[in-house]
MIVEX-580568 format. One record per residue: residue number from 1; chain; x, y, z of N, C-alpha, C, O in turn. Coordinates in steps of 0.05 Angstrom, whole numbers, plus 5000, padded with zeros to 4 digits. Layout:
> k c n.c1 n.c2 n.c3 ca.c1 ca.c2 ca.c3 c.c1 c.c2 c.c3 o.c1 o.c2 o.c3
> NUM A X Y Z X Y Z X Y Z X Y Z
...
END
This chain:
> k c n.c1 n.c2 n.c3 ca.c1 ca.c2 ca.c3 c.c1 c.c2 c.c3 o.c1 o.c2 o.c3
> 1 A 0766 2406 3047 0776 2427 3029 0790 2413 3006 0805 2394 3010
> 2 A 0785 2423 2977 0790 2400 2962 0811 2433 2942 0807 2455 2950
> 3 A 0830 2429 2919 0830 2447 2903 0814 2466 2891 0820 2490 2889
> 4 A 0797 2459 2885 0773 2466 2876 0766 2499 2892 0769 2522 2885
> 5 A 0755 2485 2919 0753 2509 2942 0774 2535 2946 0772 2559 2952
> 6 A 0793 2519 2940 0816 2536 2954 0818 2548 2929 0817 2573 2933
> 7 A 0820 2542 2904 0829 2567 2879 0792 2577 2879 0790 2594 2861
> 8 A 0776 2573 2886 0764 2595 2895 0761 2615 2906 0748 2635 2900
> 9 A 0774 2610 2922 0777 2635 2947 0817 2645 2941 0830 2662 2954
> 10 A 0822 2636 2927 0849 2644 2931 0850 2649 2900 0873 2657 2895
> 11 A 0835 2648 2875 0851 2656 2844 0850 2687 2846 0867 2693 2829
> 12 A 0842 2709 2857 0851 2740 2852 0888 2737 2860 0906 2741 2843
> 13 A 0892 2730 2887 0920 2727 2892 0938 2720 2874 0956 2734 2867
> 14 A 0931 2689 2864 0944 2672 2847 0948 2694 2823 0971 2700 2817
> 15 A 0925 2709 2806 0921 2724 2789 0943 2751 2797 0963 2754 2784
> 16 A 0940 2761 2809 0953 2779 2820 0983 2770 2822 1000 2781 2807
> 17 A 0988 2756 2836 1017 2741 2830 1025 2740 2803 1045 2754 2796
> 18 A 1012 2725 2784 1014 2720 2757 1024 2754 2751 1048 2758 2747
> 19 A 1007 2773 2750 1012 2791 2739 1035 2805 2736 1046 2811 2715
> 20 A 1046 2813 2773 1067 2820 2777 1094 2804 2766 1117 2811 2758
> 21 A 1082 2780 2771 1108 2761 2757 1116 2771 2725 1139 2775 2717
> 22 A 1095 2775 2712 1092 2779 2691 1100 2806 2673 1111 2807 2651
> 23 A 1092 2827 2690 1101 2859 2689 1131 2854 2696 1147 2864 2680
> 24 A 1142 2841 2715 1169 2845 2723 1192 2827 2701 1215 2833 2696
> 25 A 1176 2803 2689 1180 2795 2676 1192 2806 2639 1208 2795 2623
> 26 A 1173 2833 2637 1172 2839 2618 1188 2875 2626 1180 2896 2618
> 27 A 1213 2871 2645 1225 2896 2653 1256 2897 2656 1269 2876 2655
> 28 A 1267 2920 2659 1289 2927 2667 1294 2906 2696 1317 2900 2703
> 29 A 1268 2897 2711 1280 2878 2734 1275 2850 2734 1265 2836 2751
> 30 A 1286 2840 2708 1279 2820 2700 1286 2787 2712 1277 2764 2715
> 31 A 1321 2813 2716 1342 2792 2731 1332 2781 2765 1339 2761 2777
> 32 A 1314 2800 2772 1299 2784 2799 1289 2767 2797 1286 2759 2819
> 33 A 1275 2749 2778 1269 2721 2777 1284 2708 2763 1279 2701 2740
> 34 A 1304 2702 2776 1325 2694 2766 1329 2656 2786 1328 2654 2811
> 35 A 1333 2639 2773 1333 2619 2795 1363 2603 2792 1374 2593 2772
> 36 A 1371 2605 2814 1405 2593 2827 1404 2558 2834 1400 2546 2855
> 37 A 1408 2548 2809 1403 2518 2818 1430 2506 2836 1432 2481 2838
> 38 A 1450 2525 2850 1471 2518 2867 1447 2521 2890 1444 2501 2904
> 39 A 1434 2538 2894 1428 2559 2921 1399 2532 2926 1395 2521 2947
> 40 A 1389 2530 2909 1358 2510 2912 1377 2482 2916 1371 2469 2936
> 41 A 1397 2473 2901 1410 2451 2917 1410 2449 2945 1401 2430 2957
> 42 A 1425 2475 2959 1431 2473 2978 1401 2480 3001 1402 2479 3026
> 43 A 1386 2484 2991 1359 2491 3002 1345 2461 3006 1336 2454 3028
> 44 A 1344 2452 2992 1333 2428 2984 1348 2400 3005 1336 2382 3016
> 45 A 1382 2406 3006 1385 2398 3025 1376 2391 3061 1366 2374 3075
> 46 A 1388 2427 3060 1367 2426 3085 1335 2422 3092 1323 2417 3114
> 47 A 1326 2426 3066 1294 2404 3072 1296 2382 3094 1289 2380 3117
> 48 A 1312 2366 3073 1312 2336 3088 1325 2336 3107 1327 2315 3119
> 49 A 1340 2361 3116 1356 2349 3147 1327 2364 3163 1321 2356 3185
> 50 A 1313 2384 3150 1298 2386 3177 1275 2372 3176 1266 2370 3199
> 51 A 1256 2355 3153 1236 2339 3149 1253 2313 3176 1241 2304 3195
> 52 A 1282 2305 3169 1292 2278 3179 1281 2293 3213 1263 2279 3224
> 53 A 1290 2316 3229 1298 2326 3253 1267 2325 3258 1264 2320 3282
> 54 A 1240 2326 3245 1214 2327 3249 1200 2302 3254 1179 2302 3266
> 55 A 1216 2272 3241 1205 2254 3239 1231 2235 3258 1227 2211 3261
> 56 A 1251 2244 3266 1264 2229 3292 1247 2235 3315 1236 2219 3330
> 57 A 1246 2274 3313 1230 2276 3342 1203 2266 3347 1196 2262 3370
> 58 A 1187 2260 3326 1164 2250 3328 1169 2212 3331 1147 2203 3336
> 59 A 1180 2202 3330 1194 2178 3332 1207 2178 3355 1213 2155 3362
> 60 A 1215 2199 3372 1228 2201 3393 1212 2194 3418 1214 2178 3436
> 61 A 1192 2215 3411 1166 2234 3430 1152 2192 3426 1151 2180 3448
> 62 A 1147 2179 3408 1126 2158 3411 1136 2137 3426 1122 2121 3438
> 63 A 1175 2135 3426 1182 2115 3436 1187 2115 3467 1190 2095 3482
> 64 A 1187 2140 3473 1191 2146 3515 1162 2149 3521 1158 2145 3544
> 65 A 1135 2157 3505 1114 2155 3521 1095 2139 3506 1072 2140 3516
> 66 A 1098 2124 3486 1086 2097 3481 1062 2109 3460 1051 2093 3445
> 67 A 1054 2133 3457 1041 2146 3438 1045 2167 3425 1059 2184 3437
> 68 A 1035 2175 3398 1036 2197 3386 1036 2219 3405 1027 2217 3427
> 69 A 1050 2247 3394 1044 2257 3414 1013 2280 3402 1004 2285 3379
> 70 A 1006 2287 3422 0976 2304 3411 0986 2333 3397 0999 2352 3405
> 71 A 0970 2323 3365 0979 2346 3354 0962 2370 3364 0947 2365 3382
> 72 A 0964 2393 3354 0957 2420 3354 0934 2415 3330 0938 2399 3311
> 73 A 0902 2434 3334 0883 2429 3317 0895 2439 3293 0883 2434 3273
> 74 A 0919 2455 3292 0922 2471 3263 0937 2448 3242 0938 2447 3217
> 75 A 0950 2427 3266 0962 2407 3245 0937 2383 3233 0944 2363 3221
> 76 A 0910 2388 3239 0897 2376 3230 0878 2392 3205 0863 2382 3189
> 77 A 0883 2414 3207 0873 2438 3192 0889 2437 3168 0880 2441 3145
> 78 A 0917 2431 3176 0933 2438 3153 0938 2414 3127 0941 2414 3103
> 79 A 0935 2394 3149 0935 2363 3138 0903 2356 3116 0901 2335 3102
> 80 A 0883 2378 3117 0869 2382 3095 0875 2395 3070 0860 2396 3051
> 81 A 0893 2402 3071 0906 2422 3044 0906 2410 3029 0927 2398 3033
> 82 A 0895 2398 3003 0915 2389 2984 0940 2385 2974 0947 2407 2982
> 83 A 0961 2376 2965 0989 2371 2960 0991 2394 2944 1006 2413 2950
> 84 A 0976 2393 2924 0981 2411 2894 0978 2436 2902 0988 2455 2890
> 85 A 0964 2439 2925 0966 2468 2934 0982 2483 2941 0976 2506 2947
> 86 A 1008 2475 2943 1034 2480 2960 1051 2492 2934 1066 2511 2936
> 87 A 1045 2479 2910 1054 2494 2886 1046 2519 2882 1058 2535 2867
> 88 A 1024 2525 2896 1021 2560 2881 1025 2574 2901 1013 2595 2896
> 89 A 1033 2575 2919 1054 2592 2947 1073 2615 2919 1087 2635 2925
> 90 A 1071 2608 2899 1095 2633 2895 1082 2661 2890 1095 2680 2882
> 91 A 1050 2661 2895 1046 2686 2890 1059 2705 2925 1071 2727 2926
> 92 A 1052 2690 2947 1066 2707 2967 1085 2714 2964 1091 2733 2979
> 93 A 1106 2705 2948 1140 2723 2948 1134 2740 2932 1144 2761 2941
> 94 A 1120 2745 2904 1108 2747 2880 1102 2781 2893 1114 2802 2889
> 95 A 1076 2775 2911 1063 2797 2923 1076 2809 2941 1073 2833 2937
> 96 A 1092 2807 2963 1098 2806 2981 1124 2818 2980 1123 2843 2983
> 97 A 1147 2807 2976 1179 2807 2980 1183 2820 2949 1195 2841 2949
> 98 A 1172 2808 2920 1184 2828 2894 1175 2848 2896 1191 2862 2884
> 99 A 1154 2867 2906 1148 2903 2908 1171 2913 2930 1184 2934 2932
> 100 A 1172 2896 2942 1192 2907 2970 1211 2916 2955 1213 2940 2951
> 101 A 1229 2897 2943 1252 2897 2920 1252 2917 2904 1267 2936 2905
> 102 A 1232 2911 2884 1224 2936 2866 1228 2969 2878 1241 2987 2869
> 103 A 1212 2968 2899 1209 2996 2906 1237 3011 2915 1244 3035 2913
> 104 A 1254 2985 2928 1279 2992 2933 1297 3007 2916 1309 3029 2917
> 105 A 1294 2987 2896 1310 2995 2870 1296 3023 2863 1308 3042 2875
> 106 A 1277 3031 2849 1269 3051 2842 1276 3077 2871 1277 3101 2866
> 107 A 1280 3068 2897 1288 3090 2910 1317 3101 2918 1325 3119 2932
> 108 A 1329 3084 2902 1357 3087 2905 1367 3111 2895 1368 3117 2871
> 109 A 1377 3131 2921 1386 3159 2933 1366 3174 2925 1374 3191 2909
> 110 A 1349 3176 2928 1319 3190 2947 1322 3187 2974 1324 3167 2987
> 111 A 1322 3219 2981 1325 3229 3009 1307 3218 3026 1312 3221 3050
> 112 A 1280 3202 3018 1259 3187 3027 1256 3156 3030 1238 3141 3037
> 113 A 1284 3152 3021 1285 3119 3012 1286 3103 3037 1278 3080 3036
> 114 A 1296 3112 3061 1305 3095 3086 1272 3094 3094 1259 3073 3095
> 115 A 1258 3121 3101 1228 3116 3121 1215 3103 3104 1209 3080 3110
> 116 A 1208 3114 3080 1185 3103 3062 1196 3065 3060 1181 3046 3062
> 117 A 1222 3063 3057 1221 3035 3059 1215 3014 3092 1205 2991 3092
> 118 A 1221 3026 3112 1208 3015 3129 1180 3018 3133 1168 3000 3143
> 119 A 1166 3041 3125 1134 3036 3130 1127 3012 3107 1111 2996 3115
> 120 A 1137 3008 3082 1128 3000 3064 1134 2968 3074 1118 2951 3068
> 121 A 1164 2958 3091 1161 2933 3090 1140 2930 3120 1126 2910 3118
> 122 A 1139 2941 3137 1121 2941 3159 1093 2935 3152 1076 2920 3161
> 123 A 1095 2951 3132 1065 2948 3122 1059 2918 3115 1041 2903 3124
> 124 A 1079 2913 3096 1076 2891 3083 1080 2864 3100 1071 2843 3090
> 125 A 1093 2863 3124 1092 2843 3144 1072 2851 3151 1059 2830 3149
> 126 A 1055 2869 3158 1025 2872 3176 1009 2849 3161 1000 2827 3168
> 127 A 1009 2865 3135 0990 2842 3118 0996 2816 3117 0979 2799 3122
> 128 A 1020 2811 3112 1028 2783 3108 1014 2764 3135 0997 2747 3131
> 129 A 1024 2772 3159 1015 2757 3180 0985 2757 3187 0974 2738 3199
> 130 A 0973 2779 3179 0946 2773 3184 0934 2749 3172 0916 2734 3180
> 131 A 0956 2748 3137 0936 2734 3130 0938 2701 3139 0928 2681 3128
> 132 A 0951 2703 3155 0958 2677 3169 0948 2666 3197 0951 2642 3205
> 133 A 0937 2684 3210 0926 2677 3238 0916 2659 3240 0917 2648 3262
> 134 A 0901 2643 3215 0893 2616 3221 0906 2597 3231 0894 2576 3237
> 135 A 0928 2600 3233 0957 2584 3248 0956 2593 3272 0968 2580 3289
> 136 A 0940 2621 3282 0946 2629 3308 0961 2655 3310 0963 2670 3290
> 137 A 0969 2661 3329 0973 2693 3330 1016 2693 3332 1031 2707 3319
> 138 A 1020 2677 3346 1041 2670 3344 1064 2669 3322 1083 2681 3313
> 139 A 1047 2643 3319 1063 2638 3290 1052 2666 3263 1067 2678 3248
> 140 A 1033 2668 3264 1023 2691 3248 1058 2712 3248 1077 2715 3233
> 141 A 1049 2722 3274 1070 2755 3290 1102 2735 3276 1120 2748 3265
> 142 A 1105 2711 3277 1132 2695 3275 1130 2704 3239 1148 2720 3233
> 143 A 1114 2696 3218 1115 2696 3198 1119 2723 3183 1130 2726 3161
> 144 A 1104 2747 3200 1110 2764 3181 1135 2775 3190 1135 2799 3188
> 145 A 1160 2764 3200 1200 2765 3193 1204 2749 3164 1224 2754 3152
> 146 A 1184 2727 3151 1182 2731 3126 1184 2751 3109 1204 2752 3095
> 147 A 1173 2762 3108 1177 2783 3090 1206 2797 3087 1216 2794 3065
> 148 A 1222 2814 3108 1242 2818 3098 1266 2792 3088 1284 2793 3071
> 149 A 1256 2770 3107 1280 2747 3087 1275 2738 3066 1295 2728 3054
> 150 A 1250 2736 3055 1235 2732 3030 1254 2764 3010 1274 2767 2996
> 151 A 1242 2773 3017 1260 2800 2996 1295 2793 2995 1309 2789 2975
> 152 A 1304 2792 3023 1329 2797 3024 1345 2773 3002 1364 2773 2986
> 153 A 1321 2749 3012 1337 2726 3001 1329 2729 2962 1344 2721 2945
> 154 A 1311 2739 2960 1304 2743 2926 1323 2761 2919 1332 2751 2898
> 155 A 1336 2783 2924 1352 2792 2918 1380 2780 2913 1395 2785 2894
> 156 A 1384 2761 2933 1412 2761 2932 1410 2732 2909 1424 2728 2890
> 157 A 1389 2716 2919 1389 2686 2896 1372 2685 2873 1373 2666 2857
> 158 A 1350 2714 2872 1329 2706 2852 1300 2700 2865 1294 2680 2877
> 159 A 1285 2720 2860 1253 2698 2874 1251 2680 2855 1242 2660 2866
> 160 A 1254 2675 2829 1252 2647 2820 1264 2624 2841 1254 2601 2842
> 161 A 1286 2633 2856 1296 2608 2875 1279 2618 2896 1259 2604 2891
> 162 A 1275 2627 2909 1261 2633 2927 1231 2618 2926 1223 2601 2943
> 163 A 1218 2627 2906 1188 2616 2901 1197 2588 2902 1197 2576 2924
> 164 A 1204 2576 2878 1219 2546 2881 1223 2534 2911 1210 2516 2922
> 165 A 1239 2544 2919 1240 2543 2953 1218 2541 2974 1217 2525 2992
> 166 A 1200 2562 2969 1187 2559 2985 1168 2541 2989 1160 2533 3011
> 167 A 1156 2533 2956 1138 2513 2950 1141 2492 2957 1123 2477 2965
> 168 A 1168 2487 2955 1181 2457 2964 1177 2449 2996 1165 2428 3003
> 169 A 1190 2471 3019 1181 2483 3041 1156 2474 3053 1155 2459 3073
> 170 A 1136 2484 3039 1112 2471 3040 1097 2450 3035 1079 2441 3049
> 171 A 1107 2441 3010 1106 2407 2997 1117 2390 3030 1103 2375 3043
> 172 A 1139 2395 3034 1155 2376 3056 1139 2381 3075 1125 2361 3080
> 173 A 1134 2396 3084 1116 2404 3117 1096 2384 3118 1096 2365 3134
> 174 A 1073 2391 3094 1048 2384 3089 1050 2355 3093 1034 2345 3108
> 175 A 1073 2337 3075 1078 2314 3066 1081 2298 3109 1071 2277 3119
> 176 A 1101 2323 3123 1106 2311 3150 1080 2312 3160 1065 2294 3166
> 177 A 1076 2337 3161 1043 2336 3178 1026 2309 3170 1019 2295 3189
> 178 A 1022 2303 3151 0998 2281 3141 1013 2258 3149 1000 2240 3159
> 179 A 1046 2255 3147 1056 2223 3156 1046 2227 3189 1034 2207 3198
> 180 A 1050 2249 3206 1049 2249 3231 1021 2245 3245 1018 2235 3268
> 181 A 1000 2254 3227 0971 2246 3232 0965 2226 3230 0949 2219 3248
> 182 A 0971 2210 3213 0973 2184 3207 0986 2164 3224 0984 2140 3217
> 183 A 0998 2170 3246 1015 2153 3271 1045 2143 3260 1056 2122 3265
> 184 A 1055 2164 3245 1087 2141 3229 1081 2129 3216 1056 2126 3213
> 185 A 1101 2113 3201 1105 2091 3189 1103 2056 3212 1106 2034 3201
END
């Protein structure tokens, strides 16, 4: 799987992301892409304490049983991604967590605002995790609690920090998975 493939199958999203970014961009909710370079500091921190906690335990796991330990087929799945691909993750907060937001705001004291907002984020975890099963069902059912911390957290820091965040998120993972396939350093 090279770039190429993947913004094949993935530019409507990316497009779609763009858009929304763009409409919200040009609105009264402008201040939601807003990015907190205190809050991505501190995000960015904890990267590296949990990238370091991924590559002790894998360093741990090789030195009591003398080998790697056997990954899972999805970390060989994932370890195909491209790098550059991890940069355009911001259409999922984009799509995903800014309508959540949006819709919030626009329902604020509407006698409808509590149900319609839980079907609407339910909904929107349904989708989210489906579109992830390729990871498995697990982690899928685990990912779509994304969604409300994706919103909650764009709210309170900005999905500009958020998207930022998450990209990074994924940059680091991708970067562990491929050192870990690779047997360490």
């Amino acid at each position: 799987m090279n770039i190429t493939e993947i913004a094949k199958q993935m530019w409507p999203c990316w497009a779609l992301g763009a858009i929304i970014l763009h409409q919200v961009w040009n609105s009264k909710n402008k201040d939601l892409l807003r990015i907190q370079p205190d809050s991505l500091k501190k995000w960015i921190g904890f990267l590296f304490l949990i990238t370091a906690l991924r590559v002790m335990a894998f360093d741990i796991y090789i030195l009591l049983k003398g080998s790697a330990p056997p990954l899972h087929k999805l970390a060989s799945t994932i370890s195909q991604i491209p790098i550059l691909a991890t940069f355009t993750t911001f259409w999922e907060d984009a799509c995903h967590g800014l309508p959540l937001v949006l819709l919030r705001r626009w329902m604020v004291g509407k006698w409808f605002s509590k149900p319609l907002n839980i079907l609407a984020t339910l909904a929107i975890m349904l989708s989210f995790g489906s579109g992830h099963t390729y990871q498995g069902i697990i982690p899928a059912l685990m990912l779509t609690m994304y969604i409300p911390i994706s919103a909650k957290l764009g709210e309170k820091h900005g999905f500009g920090t958020v998207m930022i965040g998450h990209s990074l998120y994924d940059f680091f993972t991708l970067l562990t998975v491929k050192w870990m396939l690779l047997g360490g350093l």
